[in-house]
NUDODO-126040 format. One record per residue: x, y, z of N, C-alpha, C in turn. Coordinates in steps of 0.02 Angstrom, whole numbers. Atoms other than C-alpha are relative to their C-alpha. Example, Ala and Ser with C-alpha at 12.3 -4.5 7.8 and 13.67 -1.06 7.14 Angstrom:
REM residues 2
[pt [45, -59, 0], [615, -225, 390], [45, 60, 0]]
[pt [-42, -59, -3], [684, -53, 357], [-39, 55, 37]]
REM end
This chain:
REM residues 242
[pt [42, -60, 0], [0, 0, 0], [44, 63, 0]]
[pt [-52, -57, 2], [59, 162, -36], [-39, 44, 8]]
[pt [41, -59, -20], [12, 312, 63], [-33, 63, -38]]
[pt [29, -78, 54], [-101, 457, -20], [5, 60, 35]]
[pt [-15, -53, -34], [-72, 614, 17], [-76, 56, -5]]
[pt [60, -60, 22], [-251, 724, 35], [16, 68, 27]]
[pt [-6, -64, 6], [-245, 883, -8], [-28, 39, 50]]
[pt [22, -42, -47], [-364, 966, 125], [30, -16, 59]]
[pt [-36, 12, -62], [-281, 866, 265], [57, 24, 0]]
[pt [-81, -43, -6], [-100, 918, 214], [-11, 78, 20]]
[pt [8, -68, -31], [-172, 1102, 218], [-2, 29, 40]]
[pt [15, -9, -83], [-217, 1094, 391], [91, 38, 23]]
[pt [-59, 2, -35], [-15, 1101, 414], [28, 51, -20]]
[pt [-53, -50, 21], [98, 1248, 406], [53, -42, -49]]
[pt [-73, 12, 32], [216, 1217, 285], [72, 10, 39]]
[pt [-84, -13, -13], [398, 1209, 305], [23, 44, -25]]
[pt [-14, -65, 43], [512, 1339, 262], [61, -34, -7]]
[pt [-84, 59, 37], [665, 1292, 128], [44, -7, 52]]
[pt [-26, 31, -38], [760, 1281, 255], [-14, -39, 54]]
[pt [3, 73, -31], [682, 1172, 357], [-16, -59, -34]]
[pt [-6, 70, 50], [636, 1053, 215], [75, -22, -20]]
[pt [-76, 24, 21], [831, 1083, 165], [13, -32, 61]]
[pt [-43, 17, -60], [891, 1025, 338], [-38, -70, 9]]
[pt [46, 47, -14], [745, 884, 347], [46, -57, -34]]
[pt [-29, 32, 44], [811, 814, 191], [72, -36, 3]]
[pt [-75, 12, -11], [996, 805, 236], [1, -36, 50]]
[pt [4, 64, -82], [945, 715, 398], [-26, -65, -32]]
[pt [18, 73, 19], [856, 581, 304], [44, -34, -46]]
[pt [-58, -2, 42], [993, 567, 161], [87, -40, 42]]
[pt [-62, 7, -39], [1125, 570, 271], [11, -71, 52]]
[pt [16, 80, -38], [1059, 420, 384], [-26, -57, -37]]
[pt [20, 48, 26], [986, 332, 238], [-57, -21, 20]]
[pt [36, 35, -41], [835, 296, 336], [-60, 58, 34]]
[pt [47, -52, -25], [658, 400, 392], [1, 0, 101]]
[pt [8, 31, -51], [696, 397, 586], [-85, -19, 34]]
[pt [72, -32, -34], [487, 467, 614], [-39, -40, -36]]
[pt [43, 53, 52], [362, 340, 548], [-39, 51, -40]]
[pt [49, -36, 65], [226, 409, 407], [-63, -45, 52]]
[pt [86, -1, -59], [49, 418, 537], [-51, -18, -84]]
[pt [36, 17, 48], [-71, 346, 414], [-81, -21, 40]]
[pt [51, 14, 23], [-268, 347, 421], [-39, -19, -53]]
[pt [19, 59, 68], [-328, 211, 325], [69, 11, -59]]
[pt [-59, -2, 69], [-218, 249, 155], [20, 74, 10]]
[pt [-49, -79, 7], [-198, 434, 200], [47, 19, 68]]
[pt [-67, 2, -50], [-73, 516, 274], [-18, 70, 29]]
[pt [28, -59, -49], [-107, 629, 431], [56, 26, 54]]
[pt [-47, -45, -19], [64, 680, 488], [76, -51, -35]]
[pt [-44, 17, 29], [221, 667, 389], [12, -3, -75]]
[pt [7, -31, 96], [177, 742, 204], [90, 11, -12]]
[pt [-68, -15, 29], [375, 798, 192], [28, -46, 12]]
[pt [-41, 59, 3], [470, 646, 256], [-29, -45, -53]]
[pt [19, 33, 61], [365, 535, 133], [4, 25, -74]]
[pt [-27, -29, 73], [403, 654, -29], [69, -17, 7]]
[pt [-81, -1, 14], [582, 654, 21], [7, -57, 0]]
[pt [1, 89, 19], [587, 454, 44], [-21, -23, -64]]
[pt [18, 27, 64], [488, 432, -108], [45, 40, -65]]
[pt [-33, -37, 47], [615, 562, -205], [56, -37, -27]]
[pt [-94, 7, -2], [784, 494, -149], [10, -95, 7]]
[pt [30, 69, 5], [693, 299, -133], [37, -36, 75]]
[pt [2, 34, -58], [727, 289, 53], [-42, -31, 49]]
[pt [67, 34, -15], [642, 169, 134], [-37, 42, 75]]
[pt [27, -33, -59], [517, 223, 288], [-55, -52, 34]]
[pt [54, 33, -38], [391, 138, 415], [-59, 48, -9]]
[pt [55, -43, -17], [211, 175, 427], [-15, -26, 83]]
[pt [45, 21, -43], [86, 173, 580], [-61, 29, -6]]
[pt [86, -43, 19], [-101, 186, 568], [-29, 14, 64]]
[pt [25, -27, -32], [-197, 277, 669], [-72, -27, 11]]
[pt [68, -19, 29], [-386, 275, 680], [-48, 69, 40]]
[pt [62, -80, 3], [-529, 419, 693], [-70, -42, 1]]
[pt [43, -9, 8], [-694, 425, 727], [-39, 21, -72]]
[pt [28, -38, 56], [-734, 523, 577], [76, 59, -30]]
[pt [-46, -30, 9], [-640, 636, 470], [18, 64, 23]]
[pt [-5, -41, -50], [-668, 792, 582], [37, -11, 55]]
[pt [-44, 23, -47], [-595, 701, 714], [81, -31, -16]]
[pt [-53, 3, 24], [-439, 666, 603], [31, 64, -9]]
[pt [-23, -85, 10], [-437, 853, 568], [44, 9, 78]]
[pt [-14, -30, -97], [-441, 905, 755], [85, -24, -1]]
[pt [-69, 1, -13], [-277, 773, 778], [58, 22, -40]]
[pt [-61, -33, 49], [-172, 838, 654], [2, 79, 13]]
[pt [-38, -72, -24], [-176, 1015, 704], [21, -6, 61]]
[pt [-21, -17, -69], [-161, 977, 896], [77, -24, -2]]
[pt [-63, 62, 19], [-19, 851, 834], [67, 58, -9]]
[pt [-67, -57, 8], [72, 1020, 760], [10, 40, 50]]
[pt [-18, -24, -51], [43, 1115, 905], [43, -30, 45]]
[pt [-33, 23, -60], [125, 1000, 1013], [80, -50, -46]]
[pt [-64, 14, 36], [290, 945, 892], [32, 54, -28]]
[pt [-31, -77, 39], [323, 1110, 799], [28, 40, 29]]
[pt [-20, -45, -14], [437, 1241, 822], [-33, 83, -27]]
[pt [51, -47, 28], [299, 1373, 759], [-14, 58, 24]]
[pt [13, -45, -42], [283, 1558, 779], [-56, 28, 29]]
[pt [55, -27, -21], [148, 1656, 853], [-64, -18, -49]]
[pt [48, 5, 64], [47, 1679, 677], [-14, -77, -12]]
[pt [9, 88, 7], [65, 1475, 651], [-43, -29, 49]]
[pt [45, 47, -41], [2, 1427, 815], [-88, 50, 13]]
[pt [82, -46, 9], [-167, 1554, 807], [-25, -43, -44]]
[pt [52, 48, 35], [-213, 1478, 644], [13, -49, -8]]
[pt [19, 43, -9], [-197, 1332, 696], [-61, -24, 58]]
[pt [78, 20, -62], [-325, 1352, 851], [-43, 24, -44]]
[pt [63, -24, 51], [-442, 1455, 731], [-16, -65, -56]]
[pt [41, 45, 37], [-454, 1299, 613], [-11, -36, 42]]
[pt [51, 43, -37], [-481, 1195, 756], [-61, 23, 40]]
[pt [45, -53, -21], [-598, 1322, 823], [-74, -11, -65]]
[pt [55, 2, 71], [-682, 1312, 638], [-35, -78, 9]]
[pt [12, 97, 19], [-700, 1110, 625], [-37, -23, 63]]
[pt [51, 13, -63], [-761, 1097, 803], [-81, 39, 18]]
[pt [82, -51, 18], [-911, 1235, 776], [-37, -37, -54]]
[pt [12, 28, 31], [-945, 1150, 648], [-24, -56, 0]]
[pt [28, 65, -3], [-965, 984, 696], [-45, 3, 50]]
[pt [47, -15, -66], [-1056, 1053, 857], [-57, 24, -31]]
[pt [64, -34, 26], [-1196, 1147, 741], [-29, -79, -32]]
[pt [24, 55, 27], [-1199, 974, 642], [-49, -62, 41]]
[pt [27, 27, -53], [-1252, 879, 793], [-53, 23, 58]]
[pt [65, -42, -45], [-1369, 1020, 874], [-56, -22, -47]]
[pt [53, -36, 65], [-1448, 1033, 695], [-26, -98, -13]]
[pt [28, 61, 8], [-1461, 826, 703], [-36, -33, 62]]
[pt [40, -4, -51], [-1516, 831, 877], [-77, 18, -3]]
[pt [63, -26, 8], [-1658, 948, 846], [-47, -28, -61]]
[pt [58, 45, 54], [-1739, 845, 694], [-19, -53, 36]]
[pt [31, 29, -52], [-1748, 720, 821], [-38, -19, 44]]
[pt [54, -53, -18], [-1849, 824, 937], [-60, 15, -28]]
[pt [53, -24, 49], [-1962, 874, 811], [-56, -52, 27]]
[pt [55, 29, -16], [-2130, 842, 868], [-66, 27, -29]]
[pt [57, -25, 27], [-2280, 876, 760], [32, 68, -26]]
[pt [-27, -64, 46], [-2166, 1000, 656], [39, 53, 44]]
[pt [-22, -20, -54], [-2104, 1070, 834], [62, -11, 21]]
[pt [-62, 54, -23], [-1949, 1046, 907], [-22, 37, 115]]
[pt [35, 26, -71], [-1985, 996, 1103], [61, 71, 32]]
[pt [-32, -45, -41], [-1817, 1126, 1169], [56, 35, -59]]
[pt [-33, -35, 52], [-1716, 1252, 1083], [69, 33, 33]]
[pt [-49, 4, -44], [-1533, 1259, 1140], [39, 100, 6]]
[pt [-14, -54, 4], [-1466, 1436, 1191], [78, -2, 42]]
[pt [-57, -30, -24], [-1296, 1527, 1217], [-6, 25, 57]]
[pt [-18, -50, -51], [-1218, 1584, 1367], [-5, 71, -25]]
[pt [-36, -73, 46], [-1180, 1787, 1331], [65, -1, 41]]
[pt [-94, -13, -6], [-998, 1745, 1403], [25, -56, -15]]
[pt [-9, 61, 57], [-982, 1593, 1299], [56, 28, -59]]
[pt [-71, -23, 36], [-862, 1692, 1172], [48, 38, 38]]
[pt [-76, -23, -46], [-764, 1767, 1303], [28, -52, 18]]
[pt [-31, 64, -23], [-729, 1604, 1372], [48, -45, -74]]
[pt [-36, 36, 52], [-705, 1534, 1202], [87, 20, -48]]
[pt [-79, -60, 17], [-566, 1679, 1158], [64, -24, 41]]
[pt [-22, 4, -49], [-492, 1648, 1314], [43, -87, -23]]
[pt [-23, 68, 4], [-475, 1468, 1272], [65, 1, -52]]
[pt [-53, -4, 55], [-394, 1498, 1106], [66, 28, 7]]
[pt [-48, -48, -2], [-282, 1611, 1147], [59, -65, 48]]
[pt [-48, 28, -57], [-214, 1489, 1308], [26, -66, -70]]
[pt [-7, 73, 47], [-206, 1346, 1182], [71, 12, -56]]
[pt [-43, -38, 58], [-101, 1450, 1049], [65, 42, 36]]
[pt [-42, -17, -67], [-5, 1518, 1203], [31, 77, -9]]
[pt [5, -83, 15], [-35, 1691, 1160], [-37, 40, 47]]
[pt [67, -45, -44], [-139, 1850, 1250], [-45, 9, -33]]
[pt [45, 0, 20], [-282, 1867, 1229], [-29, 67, -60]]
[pt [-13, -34, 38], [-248, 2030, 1159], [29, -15, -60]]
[pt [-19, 11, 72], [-139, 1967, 1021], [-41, -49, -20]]
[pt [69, 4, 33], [-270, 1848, 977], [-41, 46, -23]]
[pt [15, -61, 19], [-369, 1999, 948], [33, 22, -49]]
[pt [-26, -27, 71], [-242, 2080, 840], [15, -48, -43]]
[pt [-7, 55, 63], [-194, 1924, 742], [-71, 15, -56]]
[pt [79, -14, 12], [-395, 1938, 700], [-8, 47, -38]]
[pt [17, -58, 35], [-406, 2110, 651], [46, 4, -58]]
[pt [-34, -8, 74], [-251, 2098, 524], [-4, -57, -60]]
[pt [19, 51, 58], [-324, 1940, 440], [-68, 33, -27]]
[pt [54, -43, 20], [-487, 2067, 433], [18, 53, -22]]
[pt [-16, -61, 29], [-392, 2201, 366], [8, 19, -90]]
[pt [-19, -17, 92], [-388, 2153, 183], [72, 24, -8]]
[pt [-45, -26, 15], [-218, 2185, 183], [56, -60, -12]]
[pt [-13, 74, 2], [-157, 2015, 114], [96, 19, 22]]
[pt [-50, -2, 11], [33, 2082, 104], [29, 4, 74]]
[pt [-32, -45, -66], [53, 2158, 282], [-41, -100, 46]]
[pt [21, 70, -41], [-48, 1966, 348], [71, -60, -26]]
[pt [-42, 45, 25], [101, 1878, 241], [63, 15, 44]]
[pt [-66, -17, -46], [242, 1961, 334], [-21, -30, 75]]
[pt [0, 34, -51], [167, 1927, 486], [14, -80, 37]]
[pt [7, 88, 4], [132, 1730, 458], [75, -4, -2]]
[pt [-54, 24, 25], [305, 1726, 380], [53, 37, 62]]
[pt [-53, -29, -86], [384, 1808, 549], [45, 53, -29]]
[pt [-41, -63, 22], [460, 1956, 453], [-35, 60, 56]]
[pt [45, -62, -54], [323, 2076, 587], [-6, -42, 47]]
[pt [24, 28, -81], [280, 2045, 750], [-70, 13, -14]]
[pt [74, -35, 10], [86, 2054, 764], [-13, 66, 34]]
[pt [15, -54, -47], [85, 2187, 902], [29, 61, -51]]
[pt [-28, -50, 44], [197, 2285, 770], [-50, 27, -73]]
[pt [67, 27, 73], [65, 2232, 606], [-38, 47, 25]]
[pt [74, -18, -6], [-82, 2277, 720], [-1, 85, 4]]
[pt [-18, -69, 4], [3, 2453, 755], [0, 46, -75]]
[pt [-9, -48, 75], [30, 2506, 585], [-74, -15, -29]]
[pt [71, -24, -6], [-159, 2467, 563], [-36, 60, 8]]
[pt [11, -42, -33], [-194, 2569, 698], [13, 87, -34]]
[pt [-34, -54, 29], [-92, 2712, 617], [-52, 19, -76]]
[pt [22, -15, 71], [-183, 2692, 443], [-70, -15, 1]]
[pt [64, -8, -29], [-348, 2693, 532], [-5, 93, 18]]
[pt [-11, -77, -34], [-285, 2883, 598], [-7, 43, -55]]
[pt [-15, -14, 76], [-236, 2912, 421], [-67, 28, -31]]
[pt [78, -3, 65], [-419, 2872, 335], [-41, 59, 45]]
[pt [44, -52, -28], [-509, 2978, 492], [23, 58, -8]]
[pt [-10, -61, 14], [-403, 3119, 471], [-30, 37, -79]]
[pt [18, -1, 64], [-410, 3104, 289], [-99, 44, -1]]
[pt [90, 0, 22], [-630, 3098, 310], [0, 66, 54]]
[pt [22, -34, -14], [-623, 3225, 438], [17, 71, -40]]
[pt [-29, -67, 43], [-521, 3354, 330], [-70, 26, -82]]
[pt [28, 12, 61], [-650, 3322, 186], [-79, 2, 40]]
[pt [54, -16, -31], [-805, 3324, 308], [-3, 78, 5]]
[pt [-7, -90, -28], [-747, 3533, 371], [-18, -3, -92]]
[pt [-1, -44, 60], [-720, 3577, 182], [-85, -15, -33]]
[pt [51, -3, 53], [-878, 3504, 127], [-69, 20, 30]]
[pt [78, -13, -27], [-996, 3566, 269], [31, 85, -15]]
[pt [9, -85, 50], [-917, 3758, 208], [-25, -5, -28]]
[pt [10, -9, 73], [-945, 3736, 58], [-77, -11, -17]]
[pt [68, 38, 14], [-1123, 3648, 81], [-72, 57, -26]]
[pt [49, -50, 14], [-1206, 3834, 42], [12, 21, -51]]
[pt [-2, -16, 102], [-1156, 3826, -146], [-22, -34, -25]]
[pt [42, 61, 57], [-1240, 3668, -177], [-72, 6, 2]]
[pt [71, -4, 3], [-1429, 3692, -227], [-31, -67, -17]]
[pt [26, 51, 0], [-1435, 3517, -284], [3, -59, 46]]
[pt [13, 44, -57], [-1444, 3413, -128], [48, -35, 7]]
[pt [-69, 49, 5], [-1307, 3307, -182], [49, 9, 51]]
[pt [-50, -5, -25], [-1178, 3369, -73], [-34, -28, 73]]
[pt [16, 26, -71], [-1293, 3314, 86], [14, -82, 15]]
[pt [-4, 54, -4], [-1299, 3160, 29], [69, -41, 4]]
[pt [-62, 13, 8], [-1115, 3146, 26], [43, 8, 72]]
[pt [-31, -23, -82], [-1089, 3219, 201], [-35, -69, 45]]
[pt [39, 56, -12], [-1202, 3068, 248], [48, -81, 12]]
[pt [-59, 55, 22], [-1080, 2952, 165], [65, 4, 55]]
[pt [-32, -22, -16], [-962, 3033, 255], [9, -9, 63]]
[pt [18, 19, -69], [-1014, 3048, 428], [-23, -75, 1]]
[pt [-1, 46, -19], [-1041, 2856, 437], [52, -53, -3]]
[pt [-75, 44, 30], [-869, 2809, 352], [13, 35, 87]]
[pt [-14, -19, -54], [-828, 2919, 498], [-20, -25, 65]]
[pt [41, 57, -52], [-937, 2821, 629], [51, -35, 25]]
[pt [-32, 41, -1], [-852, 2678, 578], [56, 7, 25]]
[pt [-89, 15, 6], [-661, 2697, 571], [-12, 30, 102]]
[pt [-11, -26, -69], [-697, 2790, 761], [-20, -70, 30]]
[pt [29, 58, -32], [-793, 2639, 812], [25, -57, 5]]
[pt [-65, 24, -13], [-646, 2536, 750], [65, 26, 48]]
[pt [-46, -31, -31], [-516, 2628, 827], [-26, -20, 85]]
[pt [36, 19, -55], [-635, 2618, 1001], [10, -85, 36]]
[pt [4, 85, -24], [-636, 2425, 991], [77, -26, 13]]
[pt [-81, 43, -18], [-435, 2406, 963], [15, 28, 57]]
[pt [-22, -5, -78], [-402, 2501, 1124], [-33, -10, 39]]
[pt [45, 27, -40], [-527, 2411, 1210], [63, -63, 13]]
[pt [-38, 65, -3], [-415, 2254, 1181], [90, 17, -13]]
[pt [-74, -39, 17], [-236, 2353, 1162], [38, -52, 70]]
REM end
């Protein structure tokens, strides 16, 4: 049998960086031999995607061991906790790795409410209808953060610069060229930027608002004052969690 490699399960994993695949490689090469078995569920493979390319490159031999799972959610789950607890991984690595186990576990928890309650169903009814704590996501933050062995604050900013649309300034971070606390700052800064920007352009356009006879310009101050809302109402929330 020869192990398969699935594509969504490998994803789960941070990649290596060339130099740790270069250094991987030279250890297996050099000994002739995979010392780390290839973790195998059923035919796939759920930790050890790079030692099995490099064995199958250079035709060194390797051991397997199989595992088993419940389901393939529950294969997910072990393969990220698996990296948390073997990896040398920075900040950015170990976050999203609790956020996809964060994802896959919500997930399978709605799947099982939502197969619970058809269950229930009584004359088109369902007999109880399950409700949230309201400190149920504080707790759950809290969790992530201890798990990822971060504050709860940088959780937080990790968050806001994967919500920032700013794919270039989230790549440095992941790739450990920024610190997040540094990332989330220069945010911060180009949050100051856009309000100054809207407030400079709010003054000029409520002067000016007694030359326009066609209404238009109200409607623009409108626009205006709620871009403005916003970016304050952002700004409000990051030094809530600073």
């Amino acid at each position: 049998m020869i192990p398969i490699i699935d594509s969504e399960l490998r994803g789960l994993i941070p990649p290596l960086l060339p130099e740790e695949r270069a250094l991987l490689e030279h250890n297996i090469l050099k000994a002739r031999k995979c010392h780390d078995a290839i973790i195998l569920w059923g035919e796939l493979i759920v930790d050890g995607h790079n030692r099995f390319e490099i064995c199958m490159e250079h035709g060194v031999p390797f051991e397997v061991k199989e595992v088993e799972f419940a389901s393939r959610e529950a294969a997910k789950v072990w393969i990220l906790e698996n990296q948390l607890g073997r990896r040398n991984l920075n900040e950015a690595a170990r976050i999203e790795i609790v956020l996809l186990k964060e994802e896959i576990l919500r997930e399978r928890a709605k799947k099982k409410q939502s197969d619970a309650g058809k269950a229930r169903k009584v004359g088109g009814k369902l007999l109880s209808k399950k409700t949230s704590h309201p400190d149920e996501n504080i707790y759950v933050q809290k969790a992530l953060a201890a798990e990822a062995g971060v504050s709860e604050g940088t959780l937080y900013s990790y968050k806001q610069i994967k919500d920032s649309n700013d794919p270039h300034l989230l790549k440095q971070v992941q790739e450990g060229k920024l610190k997040i606390g540094t990332a989330h700052r220069m945010l911060e800064k180009e949050l100051f930027k856009q309000l100054t920007s809207v407030d400079k352009m709010l003054k000029f356009i409520a002067e000016n608002a007694h030359k326009d006879t066609s209404g238009q310009i109200y409607k623009e101050l409108e626009g205006l004052s709620s871009l403005q809302q916003m970016l304050v109402a952002k700004l409000d929330e990051r030094r809530k969690h600073a």
